[in-house]
C-alpha positions, -999 to +999 in steps of 0.1 A: -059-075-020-036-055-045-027-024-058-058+003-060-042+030-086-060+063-080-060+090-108-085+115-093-095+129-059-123+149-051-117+174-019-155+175-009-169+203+018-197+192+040-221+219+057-215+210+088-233+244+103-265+219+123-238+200+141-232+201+176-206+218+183-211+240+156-184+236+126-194+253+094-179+229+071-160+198+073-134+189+048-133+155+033-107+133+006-129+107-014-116+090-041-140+065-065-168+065-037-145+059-010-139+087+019-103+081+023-097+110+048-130+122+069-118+153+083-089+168+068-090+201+089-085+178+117-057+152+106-023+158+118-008+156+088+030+161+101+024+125+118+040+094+107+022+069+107-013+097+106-050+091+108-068+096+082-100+085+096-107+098+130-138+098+155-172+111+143-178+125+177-146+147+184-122+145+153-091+133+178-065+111+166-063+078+181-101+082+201-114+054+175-096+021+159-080+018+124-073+045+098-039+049+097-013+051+071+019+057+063+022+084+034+053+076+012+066+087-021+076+069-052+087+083-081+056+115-087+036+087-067+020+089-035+014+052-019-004+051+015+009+023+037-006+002+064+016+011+094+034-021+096+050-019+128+027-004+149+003-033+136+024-058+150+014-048+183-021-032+179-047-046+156-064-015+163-035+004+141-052-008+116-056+011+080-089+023+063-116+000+058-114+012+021-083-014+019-103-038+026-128-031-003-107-015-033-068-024-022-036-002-009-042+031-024-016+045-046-023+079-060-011+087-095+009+115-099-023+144-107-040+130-076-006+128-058-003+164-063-037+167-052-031+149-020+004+163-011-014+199-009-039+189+011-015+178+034+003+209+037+035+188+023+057+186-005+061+157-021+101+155-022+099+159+021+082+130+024+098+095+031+104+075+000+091+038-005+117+014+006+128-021-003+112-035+027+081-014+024+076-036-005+083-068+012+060-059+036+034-045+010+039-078-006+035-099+025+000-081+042-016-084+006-003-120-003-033-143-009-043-165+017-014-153+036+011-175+014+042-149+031+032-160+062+024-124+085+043-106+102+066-100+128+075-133+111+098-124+080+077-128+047+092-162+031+066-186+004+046-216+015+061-240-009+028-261+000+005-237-010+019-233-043+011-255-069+024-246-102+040-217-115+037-200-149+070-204-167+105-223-153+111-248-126+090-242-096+116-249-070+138-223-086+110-195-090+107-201-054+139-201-047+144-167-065+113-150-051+122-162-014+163-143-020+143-116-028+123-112-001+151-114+022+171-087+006+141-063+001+133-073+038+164-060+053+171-033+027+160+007+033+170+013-003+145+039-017+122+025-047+099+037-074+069+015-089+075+011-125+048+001-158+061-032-170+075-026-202+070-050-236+092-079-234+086-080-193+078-113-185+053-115-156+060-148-135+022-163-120+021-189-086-007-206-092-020-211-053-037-239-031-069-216-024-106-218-037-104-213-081-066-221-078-061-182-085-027-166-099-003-141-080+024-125-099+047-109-074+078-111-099+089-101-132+118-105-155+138-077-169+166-087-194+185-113-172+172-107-138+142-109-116+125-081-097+097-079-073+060-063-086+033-049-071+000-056-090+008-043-124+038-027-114+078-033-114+100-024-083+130-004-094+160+011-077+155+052-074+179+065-092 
């Protein structure tokens, strides 16, 4: 699972005049094919974490499993979340099954726009992306779990990698696990970044069926910094 960048949303209006009871239209967020939010006249959008996909039969938050998020911004982003902690201790907290199938959603900033005013919101009031939403972010999509899951704190499965893409395993280990730890205990807003020319992406090869590569890392000058699919995590300023 990784990084689903959205550019454009579609608000679509159902006729919803035959139902029982009677609504005259029913207001829904789709993005690529995928209903994101089912009834937006419904969602209680002040919420943190909100559901964005609530009950067929009654439109109440919370009456059926899954479909939440957390809304936070990044930059002129809007990323929707898994709500981490309230996963920890129910599975049914879960997010919306279009995770599953296209990634965390993270809405560019036209359909960010988009978004925020169907919330009601303004994009400045909502919470930013912090350190350890990333670390987080970074541990629930991990392939084949290699952060282990949470409430364990995400740290590598050395045994799961076997090579790495440039440098001394050991040490890109080694860098990537201090990094974790920081972001995990840091609330220090972030924005999501395009690698720039010159970036240099650093791949785990992994243990799993096709030996597939994760990049979670990049350099910049001297230093290392976490990524997110094709992007760079960088301080806001």
């Amino acid at each position: 699972m990784d990084v689903w960048r959205i550019e454009r949303v579609e608000i679509r209006e159902l006729d919803c005049s035959f139902s029982e009871p009677a609504s005259e239209t029913l207001t829904q967020l789709v993005a690529d094919g995928e209903v994101l939010a089912n009834a937006v006249g419904y969602t209680r959008w002040g919420a943190d974490p909100v559901q964005v996909e609530l009950c067929a039969e009654c439109g109440v938050a919370g009456c059926a499993p899954q479909g939440w998020v957390r809304p936070r911004r990044a930059g002129d982003r809007l990323l929707w979340l898994p709500a981490f902690d309230e996963l920890v201790e129910d599975l049914e907290l879960g997010p919306p099954r279009a995770f599953a199938r296209r990634g965390v959603p993270l809405f560019e900033p036209d359909a960010a726009r988009t978004v925020v005013e169907m919330m009601s919101r303004e994009l400045d009031d909502l919470q930013p992306l912090t350190l350890r939403d990333v670390a987080l972010l970074l541990q629930w999509t991990a392939p084949g779990g290699l952060l282990d899951a949470a409430p364990a704190p995400p740290r590598v499965r050395r045994e799961d990698v076997l090579a790495v893409t440039s440098g001394d395993r050991d040490d890109t280990l080694d860098a990537l696990d201090r990094l974790l730890s920081a972001a995990s205990a840091s609330e220090s807003p972030v924005v999501l970044r395009e690698a720039a020319e010159g970036h240099e992406r650093t791949g785990l090869f992994l243990d799993l069926p096709g030996h597939p590569e994760w990049s979670p890392m990049v350099r910049v000058d001297e230093r290392v910094e976490l990524a997110f699919g094709d992007l760079v995590v960088g301080r806001s300023s």
